[in-house]
N, C-alpha and C positions, 0 to 999 in steps of 0.2 A: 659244795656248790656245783661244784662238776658232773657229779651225778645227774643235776636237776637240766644239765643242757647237752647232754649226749644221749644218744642211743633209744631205747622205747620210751622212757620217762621223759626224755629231755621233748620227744613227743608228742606225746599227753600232757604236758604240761603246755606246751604252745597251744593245742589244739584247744583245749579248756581254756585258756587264757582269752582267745579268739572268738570263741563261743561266746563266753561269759560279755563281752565286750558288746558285741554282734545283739545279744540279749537285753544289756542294760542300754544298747543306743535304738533300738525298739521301745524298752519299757519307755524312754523321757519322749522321741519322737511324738509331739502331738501328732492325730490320727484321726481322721474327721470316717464316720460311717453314712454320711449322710450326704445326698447329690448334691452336685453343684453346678449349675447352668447357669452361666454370665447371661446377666439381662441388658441387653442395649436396647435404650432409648431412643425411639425411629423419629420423633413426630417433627426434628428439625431439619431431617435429611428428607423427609417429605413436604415441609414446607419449600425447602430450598430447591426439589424438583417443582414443585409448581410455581414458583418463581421465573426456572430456567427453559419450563416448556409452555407452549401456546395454546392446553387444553385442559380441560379441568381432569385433577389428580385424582386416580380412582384410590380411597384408602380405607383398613380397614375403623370401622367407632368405635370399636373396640379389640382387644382382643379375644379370643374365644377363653375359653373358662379353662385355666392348668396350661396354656400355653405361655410357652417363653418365649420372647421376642428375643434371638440371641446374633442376628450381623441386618447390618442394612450398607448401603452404599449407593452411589450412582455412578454409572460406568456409559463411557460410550458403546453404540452400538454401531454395528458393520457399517453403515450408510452414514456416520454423522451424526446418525439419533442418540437422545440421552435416555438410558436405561433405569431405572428404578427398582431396587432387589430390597426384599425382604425374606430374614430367615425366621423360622421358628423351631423350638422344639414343644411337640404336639402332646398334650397329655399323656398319648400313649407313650413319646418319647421315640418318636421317629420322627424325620426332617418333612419340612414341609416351607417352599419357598413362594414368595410372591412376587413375579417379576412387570412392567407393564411400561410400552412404547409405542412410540408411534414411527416407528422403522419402518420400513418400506420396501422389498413387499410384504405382509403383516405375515403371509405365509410361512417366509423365512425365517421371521423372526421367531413365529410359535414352534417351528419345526428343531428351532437351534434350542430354544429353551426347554421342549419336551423332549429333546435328545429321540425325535422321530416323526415321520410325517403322515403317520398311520391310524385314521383315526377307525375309534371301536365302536364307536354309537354317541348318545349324548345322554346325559340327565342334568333334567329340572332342578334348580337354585334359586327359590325365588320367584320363580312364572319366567326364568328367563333359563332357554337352552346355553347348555355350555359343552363342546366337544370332548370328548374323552379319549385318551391318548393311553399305553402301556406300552413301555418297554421290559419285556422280561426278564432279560439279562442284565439290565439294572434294576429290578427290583424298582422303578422307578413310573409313577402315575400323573396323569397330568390332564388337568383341565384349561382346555382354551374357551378365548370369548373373542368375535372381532369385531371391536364397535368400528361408525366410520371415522371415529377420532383414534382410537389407541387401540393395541391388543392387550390381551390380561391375559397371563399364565398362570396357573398355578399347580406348584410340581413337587414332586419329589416323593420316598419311600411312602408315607402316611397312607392311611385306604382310603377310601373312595368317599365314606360320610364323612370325613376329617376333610379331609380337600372340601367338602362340598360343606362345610361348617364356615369355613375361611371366607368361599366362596359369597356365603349369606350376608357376613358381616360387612362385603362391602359399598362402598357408597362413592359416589364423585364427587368433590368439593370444587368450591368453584373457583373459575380462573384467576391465577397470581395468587 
């Protein structure tokens, strides 16, 4: 037995043992090869922002086709205002967020959520302009809107017809 725990064998022997281990707690490891994107369910933290704000909720009828609805929340904003965030992961499988308030100045507010106050042009959604926002160094794109009730963001890595897919699908519902 002594042989089997001293010097080069006593070694190899641990080493294989270790391995073999290492191997058989991979073989039973269930092992999924297939994504997985938690889907959260928005439509009651959107009910509950038009309840708690005094204009109608811009949201979207649906979602666009392969996207994941995956965080929503309401959060205050700088002034007092209540915020409205939605996440998605975008068919292509980059982030795309939808945020919308009635914060004050609306400037501010598009400026904190595009992470910039630069705008690059606009395009058409709809028959309706929406400003166009890049920041480089985040990889990060954003469409503003500022109606005289609320502003609408919508931001983050996804490209420009992605953003402007989101953009389409949304609508106002009405107060409360």
């Amino acid at each position: 037995m002594r042989r089997f725990t001293e010097g080069f064998y006593g070694y190899a022997v641990a080493l294989f043992v270790c391995l073999a281990g290492a191997g058989l707690f991979l073989l039973v490891t269930p092992q999924s090869r297939e994504e997985h994107i938690p889907r959260r369910e928005y439509s009651i933290t959107v009910a509950n922002f038009g309840h708690a704000v005094p204009y109608g909720v811009w949201a979207p009828r649906q979602d666009p086709a392969g996207w994941v609805p995956n965080s929503n929340r309401i959060a205050q904003g700088e002034s007092g205002a209540k915020v409205l965030y939605l996440g998605y992961a975008t068919a292509k499988r980059q982030h795309a967020m939808f945020a919308q308030s009635n914060e004050q100045p609306a400037a501010g507010f598009a400026s904190r959520m595009a992470n910039t106050d630069k705008a690059q042009g606009t395009q058409q959604v709809g028959g309706v302009a929406w400003e166009q926002r890049f920041r480089k160094d985040k990889n990060q794109r954003s469409l503003v809107r500022v109606t005289p009730e609320v502003t609408l963001v919508i931001s983050g890595t996804a490209d420009w017809p992605e953003l402007a897919e989101l953009a389409a699908l949304l609508q106002q519902r009405p107060v409360g």
